[in-house]
C-alpha positions as CSV (number, residue, x, y, z in Angstrom):
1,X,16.1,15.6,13.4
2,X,17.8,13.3,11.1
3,X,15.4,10.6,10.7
4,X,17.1,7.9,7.2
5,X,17.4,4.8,8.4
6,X,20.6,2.8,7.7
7,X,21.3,-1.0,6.9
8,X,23.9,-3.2,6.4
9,X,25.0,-4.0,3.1
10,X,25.6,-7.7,1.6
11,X,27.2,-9.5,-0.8
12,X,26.0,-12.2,-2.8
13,X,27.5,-14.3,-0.5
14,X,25.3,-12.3,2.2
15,X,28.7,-11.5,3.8
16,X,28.7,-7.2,5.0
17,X,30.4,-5.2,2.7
18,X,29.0,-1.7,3.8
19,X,26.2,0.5,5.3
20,X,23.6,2.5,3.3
21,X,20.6,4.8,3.4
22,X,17.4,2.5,3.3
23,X,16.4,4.7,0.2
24,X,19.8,4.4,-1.6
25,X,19.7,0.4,-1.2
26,X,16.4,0.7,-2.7
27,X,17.1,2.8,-5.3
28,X,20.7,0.7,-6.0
29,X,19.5,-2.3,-5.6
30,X,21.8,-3.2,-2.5
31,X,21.2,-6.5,-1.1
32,X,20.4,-5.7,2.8
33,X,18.5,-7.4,5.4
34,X,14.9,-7.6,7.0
35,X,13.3,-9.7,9.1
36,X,9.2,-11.5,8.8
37,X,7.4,-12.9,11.4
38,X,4.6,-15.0,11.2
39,X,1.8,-14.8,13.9
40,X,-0.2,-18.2,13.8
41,X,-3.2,-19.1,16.1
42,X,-3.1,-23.2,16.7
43,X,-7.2,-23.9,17.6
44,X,-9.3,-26.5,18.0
45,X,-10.2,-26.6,14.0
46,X,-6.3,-26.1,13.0
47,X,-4.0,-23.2,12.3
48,X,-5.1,-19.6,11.7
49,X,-2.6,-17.3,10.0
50,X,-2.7,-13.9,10.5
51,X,-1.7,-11.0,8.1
52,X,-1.6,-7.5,8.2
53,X,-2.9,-5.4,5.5
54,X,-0.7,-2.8,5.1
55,X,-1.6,1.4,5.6
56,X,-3.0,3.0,2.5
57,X,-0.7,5.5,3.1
58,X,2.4,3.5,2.8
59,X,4.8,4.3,-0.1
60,X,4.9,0.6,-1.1
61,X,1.8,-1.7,-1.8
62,X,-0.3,0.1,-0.2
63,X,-3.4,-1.6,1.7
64,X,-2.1,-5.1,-0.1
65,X,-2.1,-7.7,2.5
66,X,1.2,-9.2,3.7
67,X,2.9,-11.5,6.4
68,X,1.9,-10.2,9.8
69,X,5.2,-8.5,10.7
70,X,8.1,-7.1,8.6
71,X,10.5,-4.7,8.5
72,X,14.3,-3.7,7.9
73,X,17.2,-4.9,10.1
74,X,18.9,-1.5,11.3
75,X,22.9,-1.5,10.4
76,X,24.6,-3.3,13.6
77,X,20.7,-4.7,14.8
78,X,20.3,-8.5,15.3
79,X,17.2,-9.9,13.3
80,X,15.4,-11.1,16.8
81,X,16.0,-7.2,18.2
82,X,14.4,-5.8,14.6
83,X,11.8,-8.5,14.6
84,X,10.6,-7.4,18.2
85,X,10.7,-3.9,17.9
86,X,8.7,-4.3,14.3
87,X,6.2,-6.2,16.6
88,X,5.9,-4.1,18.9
89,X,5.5,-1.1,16.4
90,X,3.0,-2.6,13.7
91,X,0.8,-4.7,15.3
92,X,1.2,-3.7,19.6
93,X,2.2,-7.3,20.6
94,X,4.8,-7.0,23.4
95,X,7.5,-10.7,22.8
96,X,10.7,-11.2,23.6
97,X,13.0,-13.5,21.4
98,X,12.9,-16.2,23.7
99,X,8.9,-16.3,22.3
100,X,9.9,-16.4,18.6
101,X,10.6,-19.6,16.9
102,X,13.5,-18.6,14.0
103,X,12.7,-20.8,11.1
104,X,15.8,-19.3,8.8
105,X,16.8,-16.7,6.4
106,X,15.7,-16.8,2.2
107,X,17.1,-14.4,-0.4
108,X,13.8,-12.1,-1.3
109,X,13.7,-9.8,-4.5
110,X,11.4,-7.7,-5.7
111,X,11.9,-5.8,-8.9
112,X,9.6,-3.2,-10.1
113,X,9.9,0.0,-11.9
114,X,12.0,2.4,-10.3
115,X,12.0,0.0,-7.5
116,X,15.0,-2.7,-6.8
117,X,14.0,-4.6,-3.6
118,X,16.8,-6.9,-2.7
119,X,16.6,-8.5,0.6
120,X,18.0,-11.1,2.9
121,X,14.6,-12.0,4.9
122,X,15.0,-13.2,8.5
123,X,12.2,-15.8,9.3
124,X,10.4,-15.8,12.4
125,X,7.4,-17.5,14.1
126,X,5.1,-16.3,17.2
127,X,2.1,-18.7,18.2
128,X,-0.4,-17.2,20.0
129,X,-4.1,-18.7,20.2
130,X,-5.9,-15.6,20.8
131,X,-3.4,-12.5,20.0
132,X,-4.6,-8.9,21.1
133,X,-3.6,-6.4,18.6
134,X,-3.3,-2.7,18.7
135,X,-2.1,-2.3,15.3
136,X,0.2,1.2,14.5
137,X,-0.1,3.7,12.2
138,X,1.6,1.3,9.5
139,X,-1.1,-1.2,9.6
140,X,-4.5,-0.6,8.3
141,X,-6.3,-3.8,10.2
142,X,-5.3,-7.6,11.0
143,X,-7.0,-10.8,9.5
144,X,-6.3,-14.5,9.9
145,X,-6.9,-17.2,7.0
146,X,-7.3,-20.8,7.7
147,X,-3.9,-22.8,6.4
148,X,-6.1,-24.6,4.3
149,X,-7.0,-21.7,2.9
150,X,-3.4,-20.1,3.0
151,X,-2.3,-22.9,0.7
152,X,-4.9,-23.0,-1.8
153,X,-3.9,-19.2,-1.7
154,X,-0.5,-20.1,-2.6
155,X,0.0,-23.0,-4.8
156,X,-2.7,-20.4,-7.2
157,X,-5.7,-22.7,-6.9
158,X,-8.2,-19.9,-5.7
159,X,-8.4,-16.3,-7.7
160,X,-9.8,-15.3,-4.1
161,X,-9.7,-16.5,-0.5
162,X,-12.0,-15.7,2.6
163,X,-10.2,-14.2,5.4
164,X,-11.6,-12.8,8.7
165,X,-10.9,-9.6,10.6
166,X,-10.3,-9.6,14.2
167,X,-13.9,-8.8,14.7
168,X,-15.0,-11.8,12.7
169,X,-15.6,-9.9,9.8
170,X,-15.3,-12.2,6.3
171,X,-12.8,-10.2,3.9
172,X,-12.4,-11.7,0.2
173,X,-8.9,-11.3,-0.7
174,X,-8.1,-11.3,-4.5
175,X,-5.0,-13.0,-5.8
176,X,-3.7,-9.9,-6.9
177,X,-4.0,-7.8,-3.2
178,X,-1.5,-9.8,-1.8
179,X,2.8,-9.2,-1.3
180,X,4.4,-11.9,-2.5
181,X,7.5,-13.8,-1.2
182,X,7.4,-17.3,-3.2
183,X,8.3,-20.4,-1.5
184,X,8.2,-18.8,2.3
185,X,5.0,-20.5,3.2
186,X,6.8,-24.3,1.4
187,X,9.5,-23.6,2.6
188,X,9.4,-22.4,6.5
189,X,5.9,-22.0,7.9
190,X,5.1,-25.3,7.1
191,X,7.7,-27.3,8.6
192,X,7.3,-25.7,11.8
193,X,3.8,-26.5,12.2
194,X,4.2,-30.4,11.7
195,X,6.2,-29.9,15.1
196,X,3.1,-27.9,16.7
197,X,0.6,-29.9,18.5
């Protein structure tokens, strides 16, 4: 069974120009696209962001801790299909796209040795004030963080922050155990939740 997974190719302009193994875009750097969804909770003391910390098996930052949904947008797929189906796959949520918010599309790179990351990331948002999750085999366990929290997180003005599991479990979460994608939180999640009441 012939299981590579194939994506679109960009330009810079983010304009198709082809279709590639997922491996060879990595190994290339080929810009290509994927799509994030954030899971918020709106409560009675604010918003609580949820994250996924990803499989210790993974091939990629393993067990770092990283918006609650990603993955790659399949050559031909439309980000809200890829979104839903990610979803559905890494943390057992069953939307449709009528329940996602789309909050817009950043260019997201991430080089490393031997690895040349260059995507086009879809944004997303689900709110949900008391998600049930039944995490897949990609996905180690869920936690939220307060978005007080999440900001101190990100403007680098805590070297750890306290998250909890879905159990209620604290988890300290050091600087370095997290994915990065600069400027999403600024620049997307945080607009969107001035509209949320």
């Amino acid at each position: 069974m012939n299981n590579v997974e194939y994506l679109d190719i960009l330009d810079e302009s983010n304009c198709k120009i082809g279709v590639s193994s997922r491996d060879e875009a990595h190994v290339k750097g080929l810009i290509h696209r994927v799509a994030h969804c954030w899971v918020v909770s709106p409560r009675e003391d604010g918003f609580w962001v949820w994250f996924q910390q990803r499989a210790y098996s993974k091939s990629d930052f393993p067990g770092y801790y990283d918006v609650a949904v990603g993955g790659h947008v399949g050559a031909g797929e439309r980000g809200e299909t890829a979104i839903v189906r990610e979803i559905r796959e890494e943390i057992g949520l069953r939307v449709t796209p009528n329940d996602l918010c789309y909050l817009g599309a950043f260019r997201d790179d991430i080089r490393i040795a031997g690895f040349d990351d260059r995507e086009l990331a879809e944004v997303f948002l689900y709110l949900d004030a008391a998600p049930v999750f039944r995490v897949g085999e990609e996905v180690e366990r869920m936690v939220c963080l307060s978005l007080s929290d999440l900001l101190r997180k990100e403007r680098g003005e805590a070297a750890a922050v306290t998250a909890y599991s879905v159990s209620g479990e604290a988890v300290e979460i050091r600087a370095e155990e997290w994915c990065r994608h600069d400027g999403e939180v600024e620049q997307f999640l945080l607009p969107a939740l001035k509209g949320v009441k």
